[in-house]
mmCIF file of the N, C-alpha and C atoms, coordinates in Angstrom:
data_MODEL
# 
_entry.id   MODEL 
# 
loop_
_atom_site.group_PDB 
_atom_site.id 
_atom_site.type_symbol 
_atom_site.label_atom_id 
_atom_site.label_alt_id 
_atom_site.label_comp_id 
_atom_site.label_asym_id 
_atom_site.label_entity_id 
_atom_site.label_seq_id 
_atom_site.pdbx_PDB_ins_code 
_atom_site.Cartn_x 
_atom_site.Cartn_y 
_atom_site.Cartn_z 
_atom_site.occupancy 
_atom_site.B_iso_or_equiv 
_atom_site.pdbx_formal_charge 
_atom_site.auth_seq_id 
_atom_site.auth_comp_id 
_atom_site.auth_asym_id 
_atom_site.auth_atom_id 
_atom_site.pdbx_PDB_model_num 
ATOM 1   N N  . UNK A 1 1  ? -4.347 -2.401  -11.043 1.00 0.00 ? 1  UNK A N  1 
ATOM 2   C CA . UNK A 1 1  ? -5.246 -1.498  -11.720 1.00 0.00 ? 1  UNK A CA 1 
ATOM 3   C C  . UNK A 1 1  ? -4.406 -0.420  -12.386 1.00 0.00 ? 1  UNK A C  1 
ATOM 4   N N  . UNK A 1 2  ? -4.535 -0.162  -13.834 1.00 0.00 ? 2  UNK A N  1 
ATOM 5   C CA . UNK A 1 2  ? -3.902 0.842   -14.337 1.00 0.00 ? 2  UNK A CA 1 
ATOM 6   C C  . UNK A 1 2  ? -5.238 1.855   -14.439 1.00 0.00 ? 2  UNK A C  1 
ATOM 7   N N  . UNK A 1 3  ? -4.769 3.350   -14.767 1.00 0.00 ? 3  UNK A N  1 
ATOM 8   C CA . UNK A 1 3  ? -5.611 4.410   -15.066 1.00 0.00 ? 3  UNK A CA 1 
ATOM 9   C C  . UNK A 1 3  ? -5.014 5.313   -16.019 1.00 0.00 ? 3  UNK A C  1 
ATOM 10  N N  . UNK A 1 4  ? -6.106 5.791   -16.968 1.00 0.00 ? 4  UNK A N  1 
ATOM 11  C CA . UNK A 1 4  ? -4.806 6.894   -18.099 1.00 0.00 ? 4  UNK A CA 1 
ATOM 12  C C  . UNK A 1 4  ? -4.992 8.449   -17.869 1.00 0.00 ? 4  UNK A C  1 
ATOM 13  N N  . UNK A 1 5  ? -5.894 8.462   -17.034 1.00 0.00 ? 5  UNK A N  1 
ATOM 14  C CA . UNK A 1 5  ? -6.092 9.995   -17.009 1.00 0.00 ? 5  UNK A CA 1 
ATOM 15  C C  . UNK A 1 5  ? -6.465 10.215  -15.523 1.00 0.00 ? 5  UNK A C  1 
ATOM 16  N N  . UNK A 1 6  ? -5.242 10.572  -14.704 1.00 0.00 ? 6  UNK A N  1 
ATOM 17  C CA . UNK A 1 6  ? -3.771 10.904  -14.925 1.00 0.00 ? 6  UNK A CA 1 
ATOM 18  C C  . UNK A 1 6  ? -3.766 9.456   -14.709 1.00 0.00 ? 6  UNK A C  1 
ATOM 19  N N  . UNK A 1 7  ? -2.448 8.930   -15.394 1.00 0.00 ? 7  UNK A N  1 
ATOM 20  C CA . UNK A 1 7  ? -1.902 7.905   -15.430 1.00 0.00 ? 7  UNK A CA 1 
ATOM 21  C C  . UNK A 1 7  ? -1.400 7.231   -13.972 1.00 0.00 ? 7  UNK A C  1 
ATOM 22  N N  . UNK A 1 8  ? -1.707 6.619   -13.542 1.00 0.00 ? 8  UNK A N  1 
ATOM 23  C CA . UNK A 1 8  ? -1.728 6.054   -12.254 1.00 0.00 ? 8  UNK A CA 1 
ATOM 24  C C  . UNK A 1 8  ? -2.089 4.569   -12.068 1.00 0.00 ? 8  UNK A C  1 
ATOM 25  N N  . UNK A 1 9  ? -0.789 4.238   -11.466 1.00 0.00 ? 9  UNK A N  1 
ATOM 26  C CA . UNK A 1 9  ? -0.691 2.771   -11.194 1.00 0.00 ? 9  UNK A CA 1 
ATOM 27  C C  . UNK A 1 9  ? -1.293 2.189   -9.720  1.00 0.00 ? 9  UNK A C  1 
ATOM 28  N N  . UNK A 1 10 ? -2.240 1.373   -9.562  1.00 0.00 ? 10 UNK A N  1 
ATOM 29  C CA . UNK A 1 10 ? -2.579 0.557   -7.812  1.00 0.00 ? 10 UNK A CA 1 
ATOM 30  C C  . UNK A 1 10 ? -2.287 -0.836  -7.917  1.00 0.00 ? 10 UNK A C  1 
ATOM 31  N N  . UNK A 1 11 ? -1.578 -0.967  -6.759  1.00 0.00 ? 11 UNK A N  1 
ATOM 32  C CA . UNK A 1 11 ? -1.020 -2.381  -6.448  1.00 0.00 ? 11 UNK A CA 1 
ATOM 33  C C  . UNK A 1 11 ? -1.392 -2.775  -4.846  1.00 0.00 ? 11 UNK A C  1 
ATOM 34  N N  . UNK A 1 12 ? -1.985 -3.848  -5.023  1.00 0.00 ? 12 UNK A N  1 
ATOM 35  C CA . UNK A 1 12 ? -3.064 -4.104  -4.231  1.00 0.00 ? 12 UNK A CA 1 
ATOM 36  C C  . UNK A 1 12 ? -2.348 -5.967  -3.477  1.00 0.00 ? 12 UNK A C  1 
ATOM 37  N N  . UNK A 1 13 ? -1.244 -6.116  -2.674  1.00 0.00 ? 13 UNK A N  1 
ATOM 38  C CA . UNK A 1 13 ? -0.285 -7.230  -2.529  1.00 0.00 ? 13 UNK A CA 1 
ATOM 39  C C  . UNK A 1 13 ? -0.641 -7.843  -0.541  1.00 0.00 ? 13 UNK A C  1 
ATOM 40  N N  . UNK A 1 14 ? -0.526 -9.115  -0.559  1.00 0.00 ? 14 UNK A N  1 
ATOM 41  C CA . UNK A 1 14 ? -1.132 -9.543  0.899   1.00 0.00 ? 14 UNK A CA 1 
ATOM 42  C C  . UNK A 1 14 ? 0.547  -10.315 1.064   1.00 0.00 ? 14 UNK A C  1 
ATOM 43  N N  . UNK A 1 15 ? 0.483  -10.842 2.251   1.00 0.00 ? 15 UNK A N  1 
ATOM 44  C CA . UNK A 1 15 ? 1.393  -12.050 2.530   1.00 0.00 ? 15 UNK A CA 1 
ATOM 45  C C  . UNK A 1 15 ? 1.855  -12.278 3.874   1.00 0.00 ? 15 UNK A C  1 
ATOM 46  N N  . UNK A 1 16 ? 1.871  -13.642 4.360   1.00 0.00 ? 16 UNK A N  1 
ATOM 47  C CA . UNK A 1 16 ? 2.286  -14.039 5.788   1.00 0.00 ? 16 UNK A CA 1 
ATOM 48  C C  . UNK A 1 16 ? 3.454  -15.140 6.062   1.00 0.00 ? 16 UNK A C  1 
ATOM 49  N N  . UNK A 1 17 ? 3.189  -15.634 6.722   1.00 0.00 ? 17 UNK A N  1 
ATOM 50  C CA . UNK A 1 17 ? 4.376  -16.301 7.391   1.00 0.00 ? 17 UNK A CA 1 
ATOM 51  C C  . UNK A 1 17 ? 3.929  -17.932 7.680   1.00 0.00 ? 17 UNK A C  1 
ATOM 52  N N  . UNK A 1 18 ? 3.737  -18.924 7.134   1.00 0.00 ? 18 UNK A N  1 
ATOM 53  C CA . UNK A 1 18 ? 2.622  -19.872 7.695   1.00 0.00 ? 18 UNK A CA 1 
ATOM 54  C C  . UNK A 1 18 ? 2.155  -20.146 9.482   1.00 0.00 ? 18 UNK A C  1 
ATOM 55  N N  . UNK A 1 19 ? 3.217  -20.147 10.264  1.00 0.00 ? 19 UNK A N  1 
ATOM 56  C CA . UNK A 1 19 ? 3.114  -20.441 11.650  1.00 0.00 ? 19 UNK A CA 1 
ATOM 57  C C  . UNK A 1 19 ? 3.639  -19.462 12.278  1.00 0.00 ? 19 UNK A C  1 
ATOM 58  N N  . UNK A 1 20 ? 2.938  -17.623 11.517  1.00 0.00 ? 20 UNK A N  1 
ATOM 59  C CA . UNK A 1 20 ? 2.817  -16.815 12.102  1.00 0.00 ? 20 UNK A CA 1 
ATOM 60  C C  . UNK A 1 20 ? 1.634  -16.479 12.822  1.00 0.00 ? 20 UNK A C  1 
ATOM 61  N N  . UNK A 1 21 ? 1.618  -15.132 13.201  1.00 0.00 ? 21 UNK A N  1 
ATOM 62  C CA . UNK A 1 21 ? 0.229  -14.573 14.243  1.00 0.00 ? 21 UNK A CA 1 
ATOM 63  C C  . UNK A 1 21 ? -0.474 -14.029 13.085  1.00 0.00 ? 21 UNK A C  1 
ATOM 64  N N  . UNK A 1 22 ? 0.544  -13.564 12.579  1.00 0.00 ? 22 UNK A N  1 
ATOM 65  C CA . UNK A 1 22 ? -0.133 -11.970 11.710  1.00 0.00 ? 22 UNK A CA 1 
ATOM 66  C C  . UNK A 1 22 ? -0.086 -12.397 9.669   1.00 0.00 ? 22 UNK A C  1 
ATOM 67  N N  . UNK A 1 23 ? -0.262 -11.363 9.437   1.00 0.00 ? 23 UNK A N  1 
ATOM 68  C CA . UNK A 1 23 ? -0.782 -11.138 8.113   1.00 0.00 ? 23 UNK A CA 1 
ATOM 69  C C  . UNK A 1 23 ? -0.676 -9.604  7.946   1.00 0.00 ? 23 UNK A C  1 
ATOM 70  N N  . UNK A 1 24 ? -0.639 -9.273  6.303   1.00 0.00 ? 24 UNK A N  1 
ATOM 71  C CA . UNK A 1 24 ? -0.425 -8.053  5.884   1.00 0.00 ? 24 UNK A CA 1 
ATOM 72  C C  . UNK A 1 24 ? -1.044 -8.095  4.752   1.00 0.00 ? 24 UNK A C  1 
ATOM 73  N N  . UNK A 1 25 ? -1.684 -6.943  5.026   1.00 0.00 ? 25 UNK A N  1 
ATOM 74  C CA . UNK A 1 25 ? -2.195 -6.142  3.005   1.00 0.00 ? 25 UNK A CA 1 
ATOM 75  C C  . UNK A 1 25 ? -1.409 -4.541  2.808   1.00 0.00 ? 25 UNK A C  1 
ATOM 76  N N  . UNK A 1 26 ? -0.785 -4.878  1.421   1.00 0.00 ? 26 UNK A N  1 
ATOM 77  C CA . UNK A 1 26 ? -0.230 -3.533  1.220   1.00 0.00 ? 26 UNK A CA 1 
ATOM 78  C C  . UNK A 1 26 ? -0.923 -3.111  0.021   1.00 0.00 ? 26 UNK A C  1 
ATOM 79  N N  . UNK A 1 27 ? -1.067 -1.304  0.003   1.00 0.00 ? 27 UNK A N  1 
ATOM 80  C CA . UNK A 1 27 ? -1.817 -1.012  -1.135  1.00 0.00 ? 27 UNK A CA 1 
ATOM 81  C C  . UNK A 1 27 ? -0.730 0.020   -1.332  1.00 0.00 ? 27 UNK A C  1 
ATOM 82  N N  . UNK A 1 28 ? -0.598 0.314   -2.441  1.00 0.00 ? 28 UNK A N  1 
ATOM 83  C CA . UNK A 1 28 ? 0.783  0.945   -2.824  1.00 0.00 ? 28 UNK A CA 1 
ATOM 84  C C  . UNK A 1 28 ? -0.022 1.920   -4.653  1.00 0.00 ? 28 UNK A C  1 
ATOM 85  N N  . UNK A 1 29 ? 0.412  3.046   -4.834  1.00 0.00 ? 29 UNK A N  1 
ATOM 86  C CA . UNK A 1 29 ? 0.255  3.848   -5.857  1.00 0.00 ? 29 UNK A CA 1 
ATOM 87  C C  . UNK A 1 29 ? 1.174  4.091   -6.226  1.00 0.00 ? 29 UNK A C  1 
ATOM 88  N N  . UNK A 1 30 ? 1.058  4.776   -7.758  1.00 0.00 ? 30 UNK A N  1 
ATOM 89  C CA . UNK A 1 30 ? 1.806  5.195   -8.631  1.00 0.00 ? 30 UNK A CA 1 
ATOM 90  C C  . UNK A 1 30 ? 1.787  6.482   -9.237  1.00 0.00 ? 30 UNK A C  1 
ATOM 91  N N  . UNK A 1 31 ? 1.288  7.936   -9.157  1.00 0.00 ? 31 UNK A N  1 
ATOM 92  C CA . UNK A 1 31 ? 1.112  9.640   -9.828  1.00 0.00 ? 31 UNK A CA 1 
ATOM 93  C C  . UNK A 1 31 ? 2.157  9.973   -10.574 1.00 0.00 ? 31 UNK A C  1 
ATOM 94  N N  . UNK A 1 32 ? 2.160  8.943   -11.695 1.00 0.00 ? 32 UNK A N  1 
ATOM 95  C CA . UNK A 1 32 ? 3.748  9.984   -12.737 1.00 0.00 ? 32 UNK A CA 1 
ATOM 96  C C  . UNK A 1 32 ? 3.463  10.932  -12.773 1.00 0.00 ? 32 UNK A C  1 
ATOM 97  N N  . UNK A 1 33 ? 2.770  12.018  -12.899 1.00 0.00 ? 33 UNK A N  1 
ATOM 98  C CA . UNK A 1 33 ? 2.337  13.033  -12.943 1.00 0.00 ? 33 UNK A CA 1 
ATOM 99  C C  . UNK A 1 33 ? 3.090  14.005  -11.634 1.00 0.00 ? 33 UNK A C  1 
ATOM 100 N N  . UNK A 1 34 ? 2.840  13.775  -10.790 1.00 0.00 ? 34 UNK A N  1 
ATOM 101 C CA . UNK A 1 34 ? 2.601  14.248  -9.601  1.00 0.00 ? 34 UNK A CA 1 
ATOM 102 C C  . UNK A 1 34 ? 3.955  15.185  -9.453  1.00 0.00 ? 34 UNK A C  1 
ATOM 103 N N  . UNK A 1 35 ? 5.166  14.109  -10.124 1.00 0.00 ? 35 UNK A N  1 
ATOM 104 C CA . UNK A 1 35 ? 6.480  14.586  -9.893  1.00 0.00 ? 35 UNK A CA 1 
ATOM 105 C C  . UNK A 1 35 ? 6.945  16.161  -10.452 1.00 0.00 ? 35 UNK A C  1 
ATOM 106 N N  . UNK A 1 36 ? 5.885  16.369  -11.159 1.00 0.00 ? 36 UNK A N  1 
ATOM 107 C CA . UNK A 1 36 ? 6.294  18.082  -12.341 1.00 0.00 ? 36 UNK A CA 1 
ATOM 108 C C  . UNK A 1 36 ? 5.207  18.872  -11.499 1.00 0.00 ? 36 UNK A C  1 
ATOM 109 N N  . UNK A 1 37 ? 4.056  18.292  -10.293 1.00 0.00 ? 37 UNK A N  1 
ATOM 110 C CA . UNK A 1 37 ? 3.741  19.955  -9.827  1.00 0.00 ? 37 UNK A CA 1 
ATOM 111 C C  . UNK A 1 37 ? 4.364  19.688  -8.250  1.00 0.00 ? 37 UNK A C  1 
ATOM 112 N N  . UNK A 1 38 ? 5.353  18.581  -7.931  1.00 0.00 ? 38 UNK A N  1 
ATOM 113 C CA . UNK A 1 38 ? 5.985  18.929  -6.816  1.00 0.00 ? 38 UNK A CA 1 
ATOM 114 C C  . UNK A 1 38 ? 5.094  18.235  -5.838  1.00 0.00 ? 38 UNK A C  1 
ATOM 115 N N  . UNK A 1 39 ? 4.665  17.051  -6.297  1.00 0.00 ? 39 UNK A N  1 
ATOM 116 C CA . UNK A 1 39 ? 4.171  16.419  -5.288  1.00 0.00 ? 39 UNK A CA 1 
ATOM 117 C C  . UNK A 1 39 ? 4.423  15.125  -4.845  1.00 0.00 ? 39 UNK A C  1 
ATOM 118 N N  . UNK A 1 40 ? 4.051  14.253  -3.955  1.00 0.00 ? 40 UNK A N  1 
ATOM 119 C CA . UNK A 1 40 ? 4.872  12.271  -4.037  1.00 0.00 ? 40 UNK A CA 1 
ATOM 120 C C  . UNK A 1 40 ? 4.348  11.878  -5.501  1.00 0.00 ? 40 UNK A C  1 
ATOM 121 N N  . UNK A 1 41 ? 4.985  11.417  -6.122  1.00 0.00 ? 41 UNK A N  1 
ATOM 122 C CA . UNK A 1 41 ? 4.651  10.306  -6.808  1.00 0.00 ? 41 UNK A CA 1 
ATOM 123 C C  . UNK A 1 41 ? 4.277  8.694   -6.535  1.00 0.00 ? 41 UNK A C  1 
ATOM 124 N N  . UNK A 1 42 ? 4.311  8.604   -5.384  1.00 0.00 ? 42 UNK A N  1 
ATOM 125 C CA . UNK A 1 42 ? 4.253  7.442   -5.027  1.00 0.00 ? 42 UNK A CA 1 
ATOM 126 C C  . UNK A 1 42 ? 3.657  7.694   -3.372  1.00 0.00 ? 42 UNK A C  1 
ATOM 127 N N  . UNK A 1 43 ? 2.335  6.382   -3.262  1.00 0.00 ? 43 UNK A N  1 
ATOM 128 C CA . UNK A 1 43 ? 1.882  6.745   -1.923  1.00 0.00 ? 43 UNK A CA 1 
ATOM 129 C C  . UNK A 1 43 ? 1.812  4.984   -1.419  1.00 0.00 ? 43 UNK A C  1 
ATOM 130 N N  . UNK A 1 44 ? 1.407  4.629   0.015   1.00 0.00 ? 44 UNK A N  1 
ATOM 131 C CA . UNK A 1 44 ? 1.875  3.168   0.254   1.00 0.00 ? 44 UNK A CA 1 
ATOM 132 C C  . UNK A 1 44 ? 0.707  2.797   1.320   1.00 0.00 ? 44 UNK A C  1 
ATOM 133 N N  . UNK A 1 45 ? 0.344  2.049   1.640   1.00 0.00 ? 45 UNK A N  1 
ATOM 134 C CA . UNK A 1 45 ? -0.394 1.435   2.883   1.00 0.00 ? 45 UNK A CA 1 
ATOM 135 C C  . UNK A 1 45 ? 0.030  0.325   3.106   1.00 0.00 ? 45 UNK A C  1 
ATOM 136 N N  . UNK A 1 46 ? 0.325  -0.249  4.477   1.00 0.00 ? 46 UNK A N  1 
ATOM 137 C CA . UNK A 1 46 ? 0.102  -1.237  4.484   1.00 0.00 ? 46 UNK A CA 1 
ATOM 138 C C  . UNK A 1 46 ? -0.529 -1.866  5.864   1.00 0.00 ? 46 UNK A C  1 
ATOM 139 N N  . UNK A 1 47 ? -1.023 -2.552  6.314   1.00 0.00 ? 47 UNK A N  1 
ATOM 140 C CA . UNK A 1 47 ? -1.944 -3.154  7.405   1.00 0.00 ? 47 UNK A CA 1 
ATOM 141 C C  . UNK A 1 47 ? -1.458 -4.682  7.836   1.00 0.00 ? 47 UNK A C  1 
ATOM 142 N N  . UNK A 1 48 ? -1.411 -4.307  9.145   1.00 0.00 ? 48 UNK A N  1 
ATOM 143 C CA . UNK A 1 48 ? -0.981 -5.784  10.016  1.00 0.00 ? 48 UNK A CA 1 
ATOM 144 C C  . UNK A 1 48 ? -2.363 -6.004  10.682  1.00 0.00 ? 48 UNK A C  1 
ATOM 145 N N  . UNK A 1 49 ? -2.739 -7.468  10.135  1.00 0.00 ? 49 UNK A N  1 
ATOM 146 C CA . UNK A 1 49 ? -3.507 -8.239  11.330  1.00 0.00 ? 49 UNK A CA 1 
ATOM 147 C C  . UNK A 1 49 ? -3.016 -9.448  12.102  1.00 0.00 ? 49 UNK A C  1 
ATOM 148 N N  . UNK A 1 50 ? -4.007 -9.736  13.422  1.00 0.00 ? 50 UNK A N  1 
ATOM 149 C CA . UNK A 1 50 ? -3.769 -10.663 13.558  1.00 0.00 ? 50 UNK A CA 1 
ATOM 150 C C  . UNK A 1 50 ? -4.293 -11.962 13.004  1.00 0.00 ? 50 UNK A C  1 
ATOM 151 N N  . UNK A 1 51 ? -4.192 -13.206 12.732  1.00 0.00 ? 51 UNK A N  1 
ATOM 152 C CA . UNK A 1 51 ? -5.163 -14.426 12.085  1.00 0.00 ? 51 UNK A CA 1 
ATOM 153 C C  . UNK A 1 51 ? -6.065 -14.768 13.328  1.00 0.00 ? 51 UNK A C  1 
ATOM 154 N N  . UNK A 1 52 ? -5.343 -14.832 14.651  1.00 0.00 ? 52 UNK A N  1 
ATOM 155 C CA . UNK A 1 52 ? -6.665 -15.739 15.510  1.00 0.00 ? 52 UNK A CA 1 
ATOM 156 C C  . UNK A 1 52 ? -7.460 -14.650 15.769  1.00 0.00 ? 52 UNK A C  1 
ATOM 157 N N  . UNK A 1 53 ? -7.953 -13.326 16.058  1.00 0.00 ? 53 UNK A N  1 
ATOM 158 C CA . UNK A 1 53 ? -8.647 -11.900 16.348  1.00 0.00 ? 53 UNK A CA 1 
ATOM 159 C C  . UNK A 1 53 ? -8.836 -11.575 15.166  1.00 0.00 ? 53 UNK A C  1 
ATOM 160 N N  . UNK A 1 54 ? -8.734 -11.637 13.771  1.00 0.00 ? 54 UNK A N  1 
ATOM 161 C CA . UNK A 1 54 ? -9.172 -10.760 13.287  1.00 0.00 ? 54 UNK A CA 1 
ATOM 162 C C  . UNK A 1 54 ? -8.777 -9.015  13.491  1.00 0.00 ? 54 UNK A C  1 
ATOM 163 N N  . UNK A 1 55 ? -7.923 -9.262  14.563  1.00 0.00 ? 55 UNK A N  1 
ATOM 164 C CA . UNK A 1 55 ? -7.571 -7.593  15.167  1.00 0.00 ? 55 UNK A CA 1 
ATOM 165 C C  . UNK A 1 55 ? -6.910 -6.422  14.204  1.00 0.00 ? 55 UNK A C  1 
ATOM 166 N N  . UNK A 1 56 ? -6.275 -5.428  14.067  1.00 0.00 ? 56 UNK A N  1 
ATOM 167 C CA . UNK A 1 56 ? -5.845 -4.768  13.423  1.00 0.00 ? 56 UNK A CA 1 
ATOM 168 C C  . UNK A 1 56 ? -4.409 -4.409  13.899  1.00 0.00 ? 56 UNK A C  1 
ATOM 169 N N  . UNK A 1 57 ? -2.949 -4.331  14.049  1.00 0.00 ? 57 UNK A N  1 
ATOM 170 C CA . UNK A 1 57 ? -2.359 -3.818  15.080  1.00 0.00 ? 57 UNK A CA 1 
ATOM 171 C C  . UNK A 1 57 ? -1.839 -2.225  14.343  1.00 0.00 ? 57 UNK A C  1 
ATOM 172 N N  . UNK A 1 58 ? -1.254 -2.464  13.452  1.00 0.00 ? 58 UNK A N  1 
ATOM 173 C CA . UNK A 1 58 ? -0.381 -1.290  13.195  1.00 0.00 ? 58 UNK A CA 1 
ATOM 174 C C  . UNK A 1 58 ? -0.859 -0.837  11.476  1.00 0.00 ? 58 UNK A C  1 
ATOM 175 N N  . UNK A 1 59 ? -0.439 -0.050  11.077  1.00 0.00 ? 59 UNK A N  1 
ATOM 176 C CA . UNK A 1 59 ? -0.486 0.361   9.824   1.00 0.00 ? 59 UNK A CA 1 
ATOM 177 C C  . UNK A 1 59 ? 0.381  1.561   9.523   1.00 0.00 ? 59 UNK A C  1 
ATOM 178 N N  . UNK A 1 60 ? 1.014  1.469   7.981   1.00 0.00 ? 60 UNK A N  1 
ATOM 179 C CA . UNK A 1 60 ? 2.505  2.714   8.179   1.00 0.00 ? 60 UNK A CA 1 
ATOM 180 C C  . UNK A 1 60 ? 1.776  3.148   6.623   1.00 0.00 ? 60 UNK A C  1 
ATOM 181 N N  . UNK A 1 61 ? 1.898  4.076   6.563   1.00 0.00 ? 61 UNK A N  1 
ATOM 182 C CA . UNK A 1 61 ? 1.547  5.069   5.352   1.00 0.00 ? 61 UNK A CA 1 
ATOM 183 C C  . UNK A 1 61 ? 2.997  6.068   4.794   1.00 0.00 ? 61 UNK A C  1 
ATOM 184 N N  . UNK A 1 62 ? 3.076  5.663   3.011   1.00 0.00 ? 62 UNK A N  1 
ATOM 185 C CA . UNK A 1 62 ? 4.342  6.184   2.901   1.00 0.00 ? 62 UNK A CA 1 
ATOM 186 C C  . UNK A 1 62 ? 4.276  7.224   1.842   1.00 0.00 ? 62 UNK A C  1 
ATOM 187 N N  . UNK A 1 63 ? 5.262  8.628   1.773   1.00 0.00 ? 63 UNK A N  1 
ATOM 188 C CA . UNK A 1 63 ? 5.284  8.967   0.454   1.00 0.00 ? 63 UNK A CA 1 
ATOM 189 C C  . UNK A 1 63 ? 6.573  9.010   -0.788  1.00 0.00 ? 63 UNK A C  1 
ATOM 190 N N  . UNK A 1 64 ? 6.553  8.629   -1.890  1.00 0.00 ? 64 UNK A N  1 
ATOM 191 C CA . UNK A 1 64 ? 7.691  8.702   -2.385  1.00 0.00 ? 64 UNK A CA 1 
ATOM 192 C C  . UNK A 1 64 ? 7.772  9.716   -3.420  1.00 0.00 ? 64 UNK A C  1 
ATOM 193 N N  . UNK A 1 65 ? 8.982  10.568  -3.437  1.00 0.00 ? 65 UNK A N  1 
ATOM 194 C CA . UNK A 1 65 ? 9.143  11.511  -4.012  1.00 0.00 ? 65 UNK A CA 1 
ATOM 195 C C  . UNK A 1 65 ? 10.364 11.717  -5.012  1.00 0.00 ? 65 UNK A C  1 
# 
């Protein structure tokens, strides 16, 4: 997903392992902007499940500056 006002990029990416447990969705941003009032330009998610539960285990949230 692009946006022009403020210009901002979302990236929205999955992927596993075949004869793993787990699975991942990462959601990841882009704020060119952000960098001139001193803030991340860049923010991240990403989420571990398991495949047989449906469960949730971990999730790491990032900022880039």
């Amino acid at each position: 997903m692009i946006f022009e006002k403020p210009p901002v990029d979302v990236h929205i990416k999955y992927g596993y392992i075949k004869k793993d447990n787990v699975y991942v969705i990462k959601i990841a941003s882009g704020f060119y902007e952000n960098e001139n009032l001193g803030l991340p330009s860049g923010n991240g998610l990403m989420l571990l499940f398991d495949k047989k539960r449906e469960h949730r285990f971990v999730f790491s949230v990032t900022k880039v500056f």
